[in-house]
C-alpha positions, 0 to 999 in steps of 0.5 A: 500500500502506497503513502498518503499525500500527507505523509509524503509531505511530511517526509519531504519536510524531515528531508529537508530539514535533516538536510539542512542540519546535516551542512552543519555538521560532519555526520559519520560515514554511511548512506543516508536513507529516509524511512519510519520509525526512525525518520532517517538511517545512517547505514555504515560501519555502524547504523545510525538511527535518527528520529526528528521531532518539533519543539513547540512552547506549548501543547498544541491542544493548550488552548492558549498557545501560539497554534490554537491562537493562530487559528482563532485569530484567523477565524475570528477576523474572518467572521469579523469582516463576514458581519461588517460586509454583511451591514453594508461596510465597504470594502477596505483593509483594516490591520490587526494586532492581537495581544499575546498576553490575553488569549481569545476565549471565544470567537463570535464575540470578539467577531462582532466586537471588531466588525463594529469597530470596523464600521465606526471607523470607515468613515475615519481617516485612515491610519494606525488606530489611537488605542482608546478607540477599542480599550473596550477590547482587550484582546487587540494591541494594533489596529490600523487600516487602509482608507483605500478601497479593493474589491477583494479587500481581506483583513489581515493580522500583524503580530509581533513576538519576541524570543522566549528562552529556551523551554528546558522542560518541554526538551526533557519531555520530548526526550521522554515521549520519543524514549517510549516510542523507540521499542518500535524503531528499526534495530540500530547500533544506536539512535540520535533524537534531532529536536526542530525549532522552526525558526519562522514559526512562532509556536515554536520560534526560542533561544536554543542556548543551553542553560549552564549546568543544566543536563537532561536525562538522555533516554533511548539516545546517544546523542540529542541535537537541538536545531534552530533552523538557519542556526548552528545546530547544538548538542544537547549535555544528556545523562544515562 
């Protein structure tokens, strides 16, 4: 039986980023193949296995963490231009910036809360937002729009982050979960763990640098890699 669509995608991703964290490093001699179970073998004198995971700051069913915000966001401002339209509002181009600190707990409300900003504001001129104009929403930090109109205007987000620290706890819990998993990996000589911070991705975008004297626990693996995509990659101090 063939692989599905999603899971060629999927290995066309762990491809590409085993391949930019391998121009980093001088793997060991052997073949490179990519399977399951683990992600990547190193075939030579000794078979290497290599299972590659993402670190993200937060549980992705956290209901306030950067994925599911994300989604809210998105869903939130797509009803929101749904009802300002829908009440005869023209079509123009408002910006938003959402505060990371207040995560949305419902989507409808917040909809109809900016749809009506929105309609106030369209005969305004246009601009960045004087914040006093939506204090009565906390769950936005910006807002600017366009006075200009587009026949196939679209609200967009404009969100800012900063680079939170390294989130140690969630790399000694990612060793763990992939440590239960490795009874079902191909026999090896030995097995590597490539932890991934997407660099472009918010939910998972940290400092890489290893706190001083901190180690965890090394699990199933031999060694365990941190990359911060576009970064060096480094080498995580683990105990047996």
């Amino acid at each position: 039986m063939g692989r599905s669509t999603k899971d060629e995608k999927k290995r066309e991703q762990e491809r590409r980023i085993f391949e930019m964290f391998a121009s980093h490093i001088t793997l060991p001699a052997g073949e490179i193949v990519y399977d399951d179970r683990p992600d990547v073998l190193i075939d030579g004198p000794r078979k290497i296995g290599v299972e590659i995971t993402d670190l993200y700051l937060a549980d992705g069913d956290d209901p306030t963490s950067e994925q599911v915000q994300r989604r809210c966001r998105e869903a939130v401002l797509e009803r929101a231009q749904r009802l300002y339209l829908s009440t005869g509002g023209r079509p123009i181009e408002f910006h938003f910036a959402f505060a990371i600190e207040r995560p949305i707990q419902s989507v409808e409300p917040l909809a109809v809360a900016i749809a009506q900003l929105a309609s106030r504001l369209q005969h305004e001129h246009s601009g960045q937002i004087p914040d006093y104009l939506f204090d009565h929403i906390p769950e936005l930090d910006w807002v600017y729009w366009n006075g200009k109109e587009y026949p196939d205007a679209r609200w967009k987000i404009t969100q800012s982050y900063s680079t939170p620290l390294l989130a140690l706890p969630r790399v000694a819990k990612a060793i763990a979960e992939k440590t239960k998993s490795a009874a079902k990996y191909r026999p090896c000589d030995c097995y590597w763990l490539l932890i991934v911070v997407d660099f472009w991705n918010p939910a998972q975008d940290q400092d890489t640098s290893w706190p001083e004297g901190a180690s965890v626990h090394s699990g199933a693996f031999e060694r365990i890699w941190i990359y911060r995509t576009h970064w060096e990659p480094i080498q995580v101090p683990a105990y047996r």
